[in-house]
Each structure stands twice: as structure tokens, then as C-alpha cells.
N, C-alpha and C positions, 0 to 999 in steps of 0.2 A: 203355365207359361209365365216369362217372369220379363223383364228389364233390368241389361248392365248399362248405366251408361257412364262412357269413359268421359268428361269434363277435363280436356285437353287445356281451355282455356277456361274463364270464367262464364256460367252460363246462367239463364234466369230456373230454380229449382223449386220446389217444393219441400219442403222440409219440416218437419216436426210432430214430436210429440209433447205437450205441455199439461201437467196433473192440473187439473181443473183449480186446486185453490189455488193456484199461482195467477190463474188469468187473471188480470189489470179489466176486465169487464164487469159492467153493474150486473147484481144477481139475475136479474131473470134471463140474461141474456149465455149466462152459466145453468142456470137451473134447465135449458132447454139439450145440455149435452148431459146423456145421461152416463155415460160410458169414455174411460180413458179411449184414446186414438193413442194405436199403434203407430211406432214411428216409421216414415215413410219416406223413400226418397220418390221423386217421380219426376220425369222430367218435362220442360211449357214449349212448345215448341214454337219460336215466331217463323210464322207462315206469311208470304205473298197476299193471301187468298183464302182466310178464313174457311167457308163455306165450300170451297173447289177441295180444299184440305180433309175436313169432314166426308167430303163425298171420296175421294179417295184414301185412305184410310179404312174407311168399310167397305170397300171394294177389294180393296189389297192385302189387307189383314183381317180382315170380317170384325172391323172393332166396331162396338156398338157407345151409341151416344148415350152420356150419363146424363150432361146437360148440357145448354147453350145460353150465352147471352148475346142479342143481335144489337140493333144500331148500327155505328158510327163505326165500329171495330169488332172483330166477333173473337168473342173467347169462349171454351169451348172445352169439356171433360168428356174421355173416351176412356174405354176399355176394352183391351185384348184380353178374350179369357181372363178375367178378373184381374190384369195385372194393367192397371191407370196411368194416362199420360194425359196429357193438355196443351191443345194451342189456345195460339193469341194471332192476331193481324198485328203485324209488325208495327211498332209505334217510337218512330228515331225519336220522337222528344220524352220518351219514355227511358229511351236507353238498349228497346230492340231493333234489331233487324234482321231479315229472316235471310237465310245463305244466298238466298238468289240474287236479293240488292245489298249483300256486303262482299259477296264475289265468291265465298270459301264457307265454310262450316267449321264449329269450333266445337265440333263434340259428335261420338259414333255412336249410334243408340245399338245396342244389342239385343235381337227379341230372339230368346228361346223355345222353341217347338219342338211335339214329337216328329214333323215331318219337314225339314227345313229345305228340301226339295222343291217340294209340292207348294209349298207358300211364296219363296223363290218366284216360283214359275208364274204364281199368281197378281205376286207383287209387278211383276214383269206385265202382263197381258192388262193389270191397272193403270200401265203408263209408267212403271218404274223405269230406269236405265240402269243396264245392269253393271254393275264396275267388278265384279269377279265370282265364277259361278263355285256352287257349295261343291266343296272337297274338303277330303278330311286333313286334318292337320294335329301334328303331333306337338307335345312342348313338354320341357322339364321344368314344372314349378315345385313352389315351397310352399307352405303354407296349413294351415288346420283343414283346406279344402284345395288340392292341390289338383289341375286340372291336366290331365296327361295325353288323350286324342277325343277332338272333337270334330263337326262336320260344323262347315259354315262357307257362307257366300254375302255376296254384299248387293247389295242394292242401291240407287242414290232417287228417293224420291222426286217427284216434278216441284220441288219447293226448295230443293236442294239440300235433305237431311241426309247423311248417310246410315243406312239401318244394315246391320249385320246382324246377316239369319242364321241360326244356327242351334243343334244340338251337343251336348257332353256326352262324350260314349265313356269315358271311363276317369 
């Protein structure tokens, strides 16, 4: 299982791989990564509702919590089938807001499965709303990975993310 996500507008991401002697940190704080980190995109997601978020999420997609940190705002690392995303409680003097108090959403998350059906349907019974159910759909691209019919449907979580489900047939 993986994550596209289209960044329509600009959005808060995650990004990077940096060779350990480049990091700007005093040594012991280097000495405790042992191993390059592959480069990663992943996307933060500002949520409403920190905690309501988490629990849906593992309900709708069976992702499991990597970590959390509570207080004042909850931020928060999950995993689908090993492919990583992370919310945050929306924070305006930060610079987020999450779709539901900025009115719209500025980016489609896409999560890939073998059964984009069945998760569809589960995202749905989690409290998803459904904005168009999975059918296959055809496209002529270009490219070194060129995607030609796939099956997909959308979803628009209660936080106001839109996640598009979906497998690649050929």
C-alpha cells in the first residue's frame, strides 16, 4: 500500500533525506542515527480534531498509531500497511487549517490497495462521505511509469480530506 498525494496548492509535508555529515547537529545527537533515511515524502494532515482523527483513521483504513504527542494540540504519526502519514490539530498561527474551518481542501490523498472496494465501503461505515463510488477508469499517459486502467473511488473524510481509493490494473 502506498500514497500519491497530489499538492494542488501548497501544503505542510514531510520531506527528506539528509547524509548524516551534513546535519548542522552536535555529535551525539548524530551519533544516535545509525542509518541513512530514505527519502520520503508523506503527507501532515491538519485535522479539526486531533484524537476523533486517530480514531477514525484506524477504523476506516486500519492504520495503526506510530506515535502521539498530547497536550494543548495533538500531533500524531500513523501507518497504512507500512505506507506513513501524520496529523496535526490545526493551528492558524501556525500557518494550518484543517479543510473543515478553511471551507475546501488543497490536496487529494491517494491510497493504493489490493481491494479498493472493500476499504471504500469501510471508509464509508467509519463515517466517511462518499463523493464517487470505485469504477474503473481508463487514461492515456506518458511516462517511465505510465498508468493506463485503474479502479478508484473517493471518499471525503469527517475532517474534510479527500482520499482517493484506488488500485492500478495495468
Amino acid at each position: 500500500m502506498w500514497f500519491l498525494v497530489d499538492f494542488t496548492l501548497p501544503v505542510c509535508a514531510l520531506i527528506g533525506t539528509y547524509p548524516l555529515k551534513t546535519l548542522q547537529q552536535p555529535p551525539d545527537i548524530v551519533d544516535a542515527w545509525s542509518d541513512a533515511m530514505m527519502t520520503q515524502i508523506s503527507p501532515m494532515l491538519a485535522v479539526s480534531d486531533g484524537n476523533a482523527a486517530i480514531d477514525f483513521y484506524k477504523a476506516a483504513f486500519g492504520a495503526e498509531l506510530l506515535w502521539h504527542l498530547g497536550g494543548g494540540g495533538v500531533v500524531a504519526g500513523l501507518s497504512v500497511d507500512g505506507a506513513n502519514f501524520y496529523l496535526a490539530h490545526e493551528s492558524p498561527p501556525h500557518g494550518t487549517r484543517s479543510p473543515a474551518s478553511a471551507g475546501f481542501t488543497t490536496v487529494r490523498i491517494e491510497l493504493f490497495v489490493d481491494d479498493p472496494i472493500a476499504v471504500h465501503r469501510r471508509a464509508l461505515g467509519a463515517g466517511a462521505v462518499n463523493h464517487s463510488p470505485v469504477e474503473q477508469h481508463t487514461h492515456e499517459t506518458i511516462g517511465t511509469r505510465p498508468i493506463k486502467r485503474m479502479l478508484q473511488g473517493a471518499v471525503v473524510d469527517p475532517f474534510g480530506h479527500m482520499w482517493l481509493i484506488g488500485r492500478i490494473l495495468q
